[in-house]
TIMI-2910 file (N, C-alpha, C, CB; in pm, 1 decimal, decimal comma, always signed):
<rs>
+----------+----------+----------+----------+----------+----------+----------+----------+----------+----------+----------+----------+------+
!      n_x !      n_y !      n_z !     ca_x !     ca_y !     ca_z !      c_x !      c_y !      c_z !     cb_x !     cb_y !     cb_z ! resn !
+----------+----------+----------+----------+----------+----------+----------+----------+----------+----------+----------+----------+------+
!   +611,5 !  +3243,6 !  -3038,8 !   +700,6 !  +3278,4 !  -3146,4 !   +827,0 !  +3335,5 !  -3087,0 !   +634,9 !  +3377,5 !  -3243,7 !  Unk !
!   +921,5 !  +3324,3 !  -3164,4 !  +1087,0 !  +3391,2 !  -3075,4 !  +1084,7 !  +3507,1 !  -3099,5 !  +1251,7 !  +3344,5 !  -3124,6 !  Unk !
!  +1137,8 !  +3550,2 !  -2991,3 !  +1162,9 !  +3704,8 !  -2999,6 !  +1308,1 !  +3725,3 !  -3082,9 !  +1172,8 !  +3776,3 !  -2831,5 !  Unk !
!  +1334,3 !  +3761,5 !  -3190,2 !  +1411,2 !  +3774,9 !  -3257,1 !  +1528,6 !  +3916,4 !  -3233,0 !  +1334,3 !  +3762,5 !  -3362,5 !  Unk !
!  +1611,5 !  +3902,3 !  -3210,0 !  +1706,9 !  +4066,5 !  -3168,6 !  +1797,6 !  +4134,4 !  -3279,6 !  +1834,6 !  +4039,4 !  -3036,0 !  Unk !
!  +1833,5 !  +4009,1 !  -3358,7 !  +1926,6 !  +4024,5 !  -3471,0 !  +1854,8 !  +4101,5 !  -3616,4 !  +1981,0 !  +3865,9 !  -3504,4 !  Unk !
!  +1845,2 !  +4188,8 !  -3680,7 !  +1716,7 !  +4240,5 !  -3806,8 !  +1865,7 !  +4161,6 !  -3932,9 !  +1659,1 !  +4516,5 !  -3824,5 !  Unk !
!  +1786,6 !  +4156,8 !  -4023,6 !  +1850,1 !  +4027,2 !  -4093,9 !  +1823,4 !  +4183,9 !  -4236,9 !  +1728,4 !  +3805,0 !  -4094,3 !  Unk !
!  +1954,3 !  +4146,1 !  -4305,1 !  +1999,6 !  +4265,7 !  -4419,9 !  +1859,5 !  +4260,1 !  -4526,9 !  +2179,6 !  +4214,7 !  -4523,4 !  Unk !
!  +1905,8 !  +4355,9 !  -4600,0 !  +1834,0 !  +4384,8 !  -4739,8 !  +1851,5 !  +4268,0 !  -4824,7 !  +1893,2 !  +4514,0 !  -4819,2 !  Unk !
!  +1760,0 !  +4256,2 !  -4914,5 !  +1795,1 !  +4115,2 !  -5037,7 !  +1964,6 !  +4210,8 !  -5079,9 !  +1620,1 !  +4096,5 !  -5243,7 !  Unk !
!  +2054,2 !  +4059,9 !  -5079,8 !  +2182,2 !  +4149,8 !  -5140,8 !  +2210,3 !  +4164,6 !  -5317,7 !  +2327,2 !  +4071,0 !  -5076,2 !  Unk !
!  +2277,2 !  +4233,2 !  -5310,2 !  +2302,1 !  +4306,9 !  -5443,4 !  +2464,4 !  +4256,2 !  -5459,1 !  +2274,7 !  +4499,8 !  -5433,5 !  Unk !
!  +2506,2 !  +4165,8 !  -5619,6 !  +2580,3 !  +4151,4 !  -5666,9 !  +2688,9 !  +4273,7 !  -5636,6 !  +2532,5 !  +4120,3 !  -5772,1 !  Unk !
!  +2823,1 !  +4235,6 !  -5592,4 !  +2907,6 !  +4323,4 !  -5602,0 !  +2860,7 !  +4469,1 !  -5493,6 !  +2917,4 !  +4345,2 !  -5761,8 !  Unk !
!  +2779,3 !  +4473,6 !  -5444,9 !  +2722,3 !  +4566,6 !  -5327,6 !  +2838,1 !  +4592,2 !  -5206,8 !  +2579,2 !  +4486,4 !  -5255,0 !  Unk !
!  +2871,8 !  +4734,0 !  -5162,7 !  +3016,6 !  +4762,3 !  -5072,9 !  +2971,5 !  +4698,4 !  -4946,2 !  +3068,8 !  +4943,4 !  -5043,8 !  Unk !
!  +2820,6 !  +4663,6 !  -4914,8 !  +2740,2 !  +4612,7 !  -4796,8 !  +2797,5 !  +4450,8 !  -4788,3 !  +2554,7 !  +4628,0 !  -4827,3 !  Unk !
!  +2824,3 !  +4431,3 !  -4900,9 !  +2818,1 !  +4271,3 !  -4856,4 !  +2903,1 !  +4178,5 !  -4758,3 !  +2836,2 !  +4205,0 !  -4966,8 !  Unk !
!  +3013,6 !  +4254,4 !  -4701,2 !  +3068,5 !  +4199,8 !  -4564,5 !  +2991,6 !  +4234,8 !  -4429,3 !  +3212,3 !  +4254,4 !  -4546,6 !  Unk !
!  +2954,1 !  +4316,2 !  -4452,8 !  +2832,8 !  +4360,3 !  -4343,5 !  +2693,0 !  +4274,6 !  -4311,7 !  +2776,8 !  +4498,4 !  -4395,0 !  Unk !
!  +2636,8 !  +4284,1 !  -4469,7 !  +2531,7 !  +4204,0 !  -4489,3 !  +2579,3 !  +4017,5 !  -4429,9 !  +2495,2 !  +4228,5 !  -4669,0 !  Unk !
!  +2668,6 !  +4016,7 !  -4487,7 !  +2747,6 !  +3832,9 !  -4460,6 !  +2708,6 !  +3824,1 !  -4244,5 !  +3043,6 !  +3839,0 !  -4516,1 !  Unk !
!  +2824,4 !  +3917,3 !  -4212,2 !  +2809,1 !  +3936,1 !  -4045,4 !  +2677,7 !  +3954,7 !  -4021,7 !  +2886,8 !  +4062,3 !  -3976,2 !  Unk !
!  +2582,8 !  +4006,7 !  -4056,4 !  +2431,6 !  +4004,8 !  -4016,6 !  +2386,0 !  +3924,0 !  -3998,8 !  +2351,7 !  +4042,3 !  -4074,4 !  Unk !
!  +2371,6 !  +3807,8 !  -4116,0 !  +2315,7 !  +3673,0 !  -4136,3 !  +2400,8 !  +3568,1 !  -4059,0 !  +2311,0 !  +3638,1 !  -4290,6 !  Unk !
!  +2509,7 !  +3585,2 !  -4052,7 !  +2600,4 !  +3491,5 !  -3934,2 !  +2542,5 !  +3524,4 !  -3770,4 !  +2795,3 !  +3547,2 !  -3941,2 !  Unk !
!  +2524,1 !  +3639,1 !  -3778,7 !  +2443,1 !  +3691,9 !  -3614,7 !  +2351,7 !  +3631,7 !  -3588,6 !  +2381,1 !  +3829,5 !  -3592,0 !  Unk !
!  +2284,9 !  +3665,0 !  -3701,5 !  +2112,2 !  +3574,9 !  -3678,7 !  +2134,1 !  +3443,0 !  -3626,3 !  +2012,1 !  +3539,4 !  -3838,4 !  Unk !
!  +2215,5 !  +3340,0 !  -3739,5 !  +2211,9 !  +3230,0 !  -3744,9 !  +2267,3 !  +3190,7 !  -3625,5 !  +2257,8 !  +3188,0 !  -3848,9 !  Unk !
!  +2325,9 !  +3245,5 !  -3540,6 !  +2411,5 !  +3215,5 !  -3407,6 !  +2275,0 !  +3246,7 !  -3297,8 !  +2577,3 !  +3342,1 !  -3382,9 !  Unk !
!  +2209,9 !  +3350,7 !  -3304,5 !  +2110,2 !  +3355,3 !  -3223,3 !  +2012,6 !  +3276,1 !  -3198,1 !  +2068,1 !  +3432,3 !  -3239,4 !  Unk !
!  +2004,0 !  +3244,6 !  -3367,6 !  +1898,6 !  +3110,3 !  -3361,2 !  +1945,9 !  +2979,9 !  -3282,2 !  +1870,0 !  +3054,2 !  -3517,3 !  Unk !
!  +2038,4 !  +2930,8 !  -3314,5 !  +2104,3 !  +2814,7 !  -3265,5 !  +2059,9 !  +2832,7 !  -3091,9 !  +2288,3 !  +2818,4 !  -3308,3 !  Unk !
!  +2169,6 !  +2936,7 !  -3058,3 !  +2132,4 !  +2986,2 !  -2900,8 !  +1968,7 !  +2909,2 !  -2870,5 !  +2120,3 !  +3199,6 !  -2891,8 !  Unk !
!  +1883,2 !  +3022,2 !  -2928,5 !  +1770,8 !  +2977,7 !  -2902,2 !  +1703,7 !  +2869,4 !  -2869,1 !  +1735,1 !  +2999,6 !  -2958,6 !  Unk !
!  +1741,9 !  +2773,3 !  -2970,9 !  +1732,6 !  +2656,4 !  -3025,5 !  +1754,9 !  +2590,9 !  -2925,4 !  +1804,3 !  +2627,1 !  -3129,4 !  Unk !
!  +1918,7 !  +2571,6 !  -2854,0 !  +1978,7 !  +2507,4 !  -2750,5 !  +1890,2 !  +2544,9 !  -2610,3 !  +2135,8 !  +2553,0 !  -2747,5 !  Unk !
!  +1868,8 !  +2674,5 !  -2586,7 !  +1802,0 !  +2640,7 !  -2463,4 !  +1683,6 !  +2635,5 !  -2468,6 !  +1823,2 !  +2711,5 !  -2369,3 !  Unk !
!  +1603,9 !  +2594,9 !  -2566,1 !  +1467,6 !  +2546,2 !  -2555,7 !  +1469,1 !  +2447,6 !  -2452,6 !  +1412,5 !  +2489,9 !  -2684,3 !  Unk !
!  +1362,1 !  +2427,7 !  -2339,2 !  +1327,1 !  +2319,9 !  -2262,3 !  +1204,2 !  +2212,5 !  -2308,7 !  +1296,3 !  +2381,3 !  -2138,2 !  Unk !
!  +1249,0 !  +2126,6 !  -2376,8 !  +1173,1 !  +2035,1 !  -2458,5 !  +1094,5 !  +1944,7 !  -2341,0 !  +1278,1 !  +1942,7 !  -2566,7 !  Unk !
!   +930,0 !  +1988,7 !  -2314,1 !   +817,2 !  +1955,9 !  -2234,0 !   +757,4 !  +1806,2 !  -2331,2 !   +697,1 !  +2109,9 !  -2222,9 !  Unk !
!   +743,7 !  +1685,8 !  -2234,0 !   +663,1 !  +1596,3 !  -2328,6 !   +500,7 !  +1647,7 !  -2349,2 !   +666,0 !  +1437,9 !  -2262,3 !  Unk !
!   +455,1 !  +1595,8 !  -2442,1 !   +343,1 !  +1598,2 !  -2415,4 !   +245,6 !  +1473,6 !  -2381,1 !   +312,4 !  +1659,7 !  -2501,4 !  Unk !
!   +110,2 !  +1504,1 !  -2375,9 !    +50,5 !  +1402,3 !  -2276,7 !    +52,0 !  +1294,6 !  -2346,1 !    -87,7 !  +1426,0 !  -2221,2 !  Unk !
!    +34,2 !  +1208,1 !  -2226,1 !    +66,4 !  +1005,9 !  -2260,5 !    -51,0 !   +969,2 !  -2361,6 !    +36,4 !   +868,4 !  -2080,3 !  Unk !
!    +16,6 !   +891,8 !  -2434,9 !    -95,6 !   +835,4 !  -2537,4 !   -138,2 !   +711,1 !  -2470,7 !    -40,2 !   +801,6 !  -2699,0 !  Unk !
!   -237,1 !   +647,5 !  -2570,9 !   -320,3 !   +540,9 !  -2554,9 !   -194,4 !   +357,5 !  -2497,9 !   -417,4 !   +540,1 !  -2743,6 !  Unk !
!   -271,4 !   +343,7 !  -2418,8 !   -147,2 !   +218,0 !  -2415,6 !   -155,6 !   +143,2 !  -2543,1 !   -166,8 !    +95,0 !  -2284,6 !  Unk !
!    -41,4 !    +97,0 !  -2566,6 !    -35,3 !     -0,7 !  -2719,1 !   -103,6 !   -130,8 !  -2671,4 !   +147,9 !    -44,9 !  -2788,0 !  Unk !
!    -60,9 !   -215,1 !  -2811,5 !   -124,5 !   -343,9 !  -2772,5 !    -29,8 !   -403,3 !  -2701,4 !   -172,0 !   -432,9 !  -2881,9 !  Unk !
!    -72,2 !   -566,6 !  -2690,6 !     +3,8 !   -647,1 !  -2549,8 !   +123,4 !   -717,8 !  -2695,5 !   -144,1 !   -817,2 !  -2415,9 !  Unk !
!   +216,6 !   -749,1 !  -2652,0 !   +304,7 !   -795,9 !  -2713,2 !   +288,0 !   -960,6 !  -2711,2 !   +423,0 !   -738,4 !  -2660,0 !  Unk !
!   +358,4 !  -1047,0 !  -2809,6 !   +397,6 !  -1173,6 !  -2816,2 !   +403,0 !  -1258,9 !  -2642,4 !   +548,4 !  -1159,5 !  -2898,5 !  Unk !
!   +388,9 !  -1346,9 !  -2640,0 !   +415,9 !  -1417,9 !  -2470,3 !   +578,6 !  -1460,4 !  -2535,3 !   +274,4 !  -1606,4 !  -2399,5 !  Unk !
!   +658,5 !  -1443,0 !  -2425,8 !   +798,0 !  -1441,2 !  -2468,7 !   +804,1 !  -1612,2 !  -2436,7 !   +916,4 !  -1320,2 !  -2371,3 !  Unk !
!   +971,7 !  -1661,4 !  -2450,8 !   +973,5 !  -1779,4 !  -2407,2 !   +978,8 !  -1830,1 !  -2268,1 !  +1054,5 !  -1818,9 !  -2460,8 !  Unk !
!   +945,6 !  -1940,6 !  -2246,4 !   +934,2 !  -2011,8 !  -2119,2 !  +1080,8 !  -1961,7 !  -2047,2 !   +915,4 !  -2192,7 !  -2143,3 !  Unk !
!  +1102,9 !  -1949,2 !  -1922,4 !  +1191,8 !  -1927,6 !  -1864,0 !  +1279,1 !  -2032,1 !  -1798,0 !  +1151,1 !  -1854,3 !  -1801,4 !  Unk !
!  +1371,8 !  -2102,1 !  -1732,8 !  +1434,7 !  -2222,4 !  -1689,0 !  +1381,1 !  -2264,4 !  -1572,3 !  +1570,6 !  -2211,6 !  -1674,3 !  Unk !
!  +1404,3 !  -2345,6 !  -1525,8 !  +1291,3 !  -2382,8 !  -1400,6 !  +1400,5 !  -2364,3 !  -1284,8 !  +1206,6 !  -2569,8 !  -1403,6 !  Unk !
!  +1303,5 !  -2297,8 !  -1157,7 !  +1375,2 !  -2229,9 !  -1074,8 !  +1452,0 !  -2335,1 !   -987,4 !  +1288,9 !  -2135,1 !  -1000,6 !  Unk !
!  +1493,0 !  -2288,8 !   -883,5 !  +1649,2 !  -2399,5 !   -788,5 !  +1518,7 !  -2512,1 !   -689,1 !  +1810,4 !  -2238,8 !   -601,6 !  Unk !
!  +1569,0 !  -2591,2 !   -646,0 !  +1502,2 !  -2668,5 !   -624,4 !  +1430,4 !  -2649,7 !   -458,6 !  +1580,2 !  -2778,0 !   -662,2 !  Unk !
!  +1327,6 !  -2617,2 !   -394,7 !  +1282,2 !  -2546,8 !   -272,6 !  +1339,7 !  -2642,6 !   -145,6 !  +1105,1 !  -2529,5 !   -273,6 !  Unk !
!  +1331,1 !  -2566,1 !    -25,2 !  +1366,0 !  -2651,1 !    +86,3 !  +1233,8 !  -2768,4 !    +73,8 !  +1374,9 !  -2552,6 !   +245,7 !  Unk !
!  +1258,4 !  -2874,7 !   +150,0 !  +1182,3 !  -2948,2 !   +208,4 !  +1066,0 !  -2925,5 !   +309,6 !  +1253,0 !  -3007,5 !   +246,7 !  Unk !
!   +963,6 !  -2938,6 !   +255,1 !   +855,0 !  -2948,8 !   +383,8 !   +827,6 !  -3013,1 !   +506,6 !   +767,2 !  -2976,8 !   +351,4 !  Unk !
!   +772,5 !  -2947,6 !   +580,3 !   +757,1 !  -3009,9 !   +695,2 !   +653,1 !  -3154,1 !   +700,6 !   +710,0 !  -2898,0 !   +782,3 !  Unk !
!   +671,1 !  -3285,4 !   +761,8 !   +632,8 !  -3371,2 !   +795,1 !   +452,1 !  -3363,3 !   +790,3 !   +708,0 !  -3388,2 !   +908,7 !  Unk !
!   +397,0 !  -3437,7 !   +702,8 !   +225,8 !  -3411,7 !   +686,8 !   +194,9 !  -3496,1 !   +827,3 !   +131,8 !  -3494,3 !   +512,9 !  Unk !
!    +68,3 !  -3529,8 !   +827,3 !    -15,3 !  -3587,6 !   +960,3 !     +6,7 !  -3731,5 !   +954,3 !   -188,2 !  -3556,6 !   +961,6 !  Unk !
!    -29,9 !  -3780,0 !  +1068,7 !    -17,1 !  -3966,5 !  +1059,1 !   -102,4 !  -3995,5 !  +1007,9 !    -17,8 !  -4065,3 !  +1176,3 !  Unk !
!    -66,1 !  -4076,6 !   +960,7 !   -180,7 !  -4189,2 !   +854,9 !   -276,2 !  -4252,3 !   +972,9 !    -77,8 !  -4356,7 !   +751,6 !  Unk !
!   -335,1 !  -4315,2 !   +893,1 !   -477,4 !  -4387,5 !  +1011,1 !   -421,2 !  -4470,4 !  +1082,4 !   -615,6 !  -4481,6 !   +947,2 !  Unk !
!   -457,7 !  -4518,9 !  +1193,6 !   -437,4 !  -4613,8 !  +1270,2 !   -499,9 !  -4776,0 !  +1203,0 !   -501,6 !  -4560,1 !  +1403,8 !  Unk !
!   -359,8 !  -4816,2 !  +1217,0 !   -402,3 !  -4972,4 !  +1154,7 !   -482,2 !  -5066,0 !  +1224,3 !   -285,9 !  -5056,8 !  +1131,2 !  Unk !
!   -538,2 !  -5194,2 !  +1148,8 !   -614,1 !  -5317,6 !  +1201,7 !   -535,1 !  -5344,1 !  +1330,3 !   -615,6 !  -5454,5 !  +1093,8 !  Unk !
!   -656,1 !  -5434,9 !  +1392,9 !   -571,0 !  -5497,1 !  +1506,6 !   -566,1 !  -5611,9 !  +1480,7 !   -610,8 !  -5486,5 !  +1640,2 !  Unk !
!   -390,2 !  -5653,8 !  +1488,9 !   -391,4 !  -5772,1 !  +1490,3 !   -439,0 !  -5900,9 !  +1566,7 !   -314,6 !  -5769,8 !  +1481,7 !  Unk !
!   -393,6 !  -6046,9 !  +1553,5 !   -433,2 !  -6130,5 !  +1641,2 !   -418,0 !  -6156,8 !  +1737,5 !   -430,4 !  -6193,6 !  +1625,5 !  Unk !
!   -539,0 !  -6219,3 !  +1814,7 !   -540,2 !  -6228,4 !  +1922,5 !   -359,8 !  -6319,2 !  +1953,5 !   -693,8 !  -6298,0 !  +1956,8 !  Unk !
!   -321,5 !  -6286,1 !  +2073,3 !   -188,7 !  -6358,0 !  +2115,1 !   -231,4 !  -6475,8 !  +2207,2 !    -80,2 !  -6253,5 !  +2198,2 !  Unk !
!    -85,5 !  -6594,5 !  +2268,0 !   -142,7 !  -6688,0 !  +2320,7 !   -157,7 !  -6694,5 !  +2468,9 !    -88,2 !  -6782,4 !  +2276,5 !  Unk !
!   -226,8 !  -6753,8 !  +2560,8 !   -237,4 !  -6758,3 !  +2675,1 !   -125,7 !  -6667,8 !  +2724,2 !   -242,3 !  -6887,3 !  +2716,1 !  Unk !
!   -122,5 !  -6603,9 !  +2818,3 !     -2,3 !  -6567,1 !  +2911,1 !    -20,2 !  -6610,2 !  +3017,2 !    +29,6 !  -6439,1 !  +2932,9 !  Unk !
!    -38,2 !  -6728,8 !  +3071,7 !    -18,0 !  -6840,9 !  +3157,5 !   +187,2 !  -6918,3 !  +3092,2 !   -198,7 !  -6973,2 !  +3116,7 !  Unk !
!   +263,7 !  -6930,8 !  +3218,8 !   +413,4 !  -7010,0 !  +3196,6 !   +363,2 !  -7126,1 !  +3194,0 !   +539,4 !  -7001,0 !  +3310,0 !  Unk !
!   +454,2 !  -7167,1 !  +3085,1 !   +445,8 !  -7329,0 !  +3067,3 !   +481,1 !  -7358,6 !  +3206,5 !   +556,4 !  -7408,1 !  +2947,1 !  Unk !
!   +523,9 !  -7536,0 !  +3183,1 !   +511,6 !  -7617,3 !  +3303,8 !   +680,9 !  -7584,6 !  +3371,4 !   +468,1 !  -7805,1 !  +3258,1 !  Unk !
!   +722,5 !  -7545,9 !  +3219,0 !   +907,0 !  -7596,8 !  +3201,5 !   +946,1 !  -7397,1 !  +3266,2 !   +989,5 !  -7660,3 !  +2930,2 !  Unk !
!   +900,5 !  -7282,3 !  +3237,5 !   +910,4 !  -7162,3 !  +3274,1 !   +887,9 !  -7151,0 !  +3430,0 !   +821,5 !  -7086,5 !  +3194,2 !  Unk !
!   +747,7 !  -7197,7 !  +3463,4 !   +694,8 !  -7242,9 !  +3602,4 !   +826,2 !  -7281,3 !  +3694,6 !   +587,0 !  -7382,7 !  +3585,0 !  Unk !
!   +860,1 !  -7380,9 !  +3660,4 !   +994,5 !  -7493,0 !  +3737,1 !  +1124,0 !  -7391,7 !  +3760,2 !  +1061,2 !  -7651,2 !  +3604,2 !  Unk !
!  +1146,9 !  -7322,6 !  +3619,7 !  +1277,6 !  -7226,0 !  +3618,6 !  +1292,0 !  -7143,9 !  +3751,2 !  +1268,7 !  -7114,5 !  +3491,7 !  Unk !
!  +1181,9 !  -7098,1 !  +3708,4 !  +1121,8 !  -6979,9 !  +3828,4 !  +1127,8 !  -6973,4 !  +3990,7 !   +977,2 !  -6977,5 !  +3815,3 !  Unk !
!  +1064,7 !  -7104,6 !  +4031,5 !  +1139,4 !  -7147,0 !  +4122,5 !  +1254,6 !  -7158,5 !  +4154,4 !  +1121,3 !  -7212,1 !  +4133,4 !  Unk !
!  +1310,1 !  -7289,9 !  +4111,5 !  +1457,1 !  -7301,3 !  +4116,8 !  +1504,2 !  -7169,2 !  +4129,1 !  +1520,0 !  -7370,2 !  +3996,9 !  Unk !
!  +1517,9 !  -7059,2 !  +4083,1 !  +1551,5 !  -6932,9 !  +4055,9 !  +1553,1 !  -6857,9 !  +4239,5 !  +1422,6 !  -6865,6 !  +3927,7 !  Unk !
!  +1437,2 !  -6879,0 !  +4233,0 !  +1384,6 !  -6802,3 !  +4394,8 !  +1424,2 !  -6870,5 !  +4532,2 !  +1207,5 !  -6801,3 !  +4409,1 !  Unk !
!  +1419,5 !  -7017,5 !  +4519,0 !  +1473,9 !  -7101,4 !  +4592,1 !  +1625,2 !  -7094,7 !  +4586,0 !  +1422,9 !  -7219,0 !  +4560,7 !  Unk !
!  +1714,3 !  -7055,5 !  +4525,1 !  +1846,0 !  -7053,9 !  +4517,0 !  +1844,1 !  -6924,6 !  +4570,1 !  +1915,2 !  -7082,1 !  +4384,5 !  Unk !
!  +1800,9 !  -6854,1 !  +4566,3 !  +1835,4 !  -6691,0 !  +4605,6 !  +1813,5 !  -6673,8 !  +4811,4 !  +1675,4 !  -6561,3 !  +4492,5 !  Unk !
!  +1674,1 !  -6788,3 !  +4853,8 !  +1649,4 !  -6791,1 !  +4954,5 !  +1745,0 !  -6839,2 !  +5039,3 !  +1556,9 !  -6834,9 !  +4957,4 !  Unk !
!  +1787,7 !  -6761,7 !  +5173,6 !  +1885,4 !  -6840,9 !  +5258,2 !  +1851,0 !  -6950,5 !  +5307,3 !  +1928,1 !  -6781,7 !  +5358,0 !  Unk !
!  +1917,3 !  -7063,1 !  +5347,0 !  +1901,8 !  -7181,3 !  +5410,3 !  +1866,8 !  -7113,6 !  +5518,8 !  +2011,7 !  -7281,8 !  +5417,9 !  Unk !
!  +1751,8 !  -7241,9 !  +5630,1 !  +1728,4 !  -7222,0 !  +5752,2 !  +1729,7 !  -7332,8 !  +5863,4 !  +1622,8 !  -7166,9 !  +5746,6 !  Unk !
+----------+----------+----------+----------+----------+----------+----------+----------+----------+----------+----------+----------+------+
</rs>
């Protein structure tokens, strides 16, 4: 409860020689109170119950587009193809070949 300092007048009386006195009394009070009032230090009190969950709001825009990933694993190793043909020189590759080596050889 407040400790009160100001004593607050008599009920006033019509036409009473008190009543500028009595007036300043009740202006005292009312100034003390205020005071009071103002430096109250307003303490919360304890947290209540959490409320409920609200609405799911709207979808948001879709974010920037990410770097690129790194390169996944090789794929399987493919069939083998067909067999290829002789690697024996024709008759006409054979002949080149020579000629080739024989021109390069010095005369003797």
């Amino acid at each position: 409860m407040a400790d009160w300092k100001a004593p607050l007048p008599a009920e006033a009386v019509e036409g009473a020689e008190t009543h500028v006195a009595d007036h300043n009394k009740i202006r005292a009070a009312i100034v003390e109170a205020r005071t009071n009032v103002d430096g109250v230090e307003l303490t919360p009190g304890p947290e209540g119950p959490e409320g409920p969950e609200g609405p799911e709001g709207p979808a948001g825009a879709d974010g920037a587009k990410g770097a690129t990933g790194s390169a996944g694993k090789d794929g399987a190793k493919g069939a083998t193809g067909p067999a290829g043909k002789d690697g024996a020189p024709s008759q006409e590759d054979w002949d080149a070949l020579v000629a080739r080596v024989t021109a390069l050889e010095p005369e003797a």
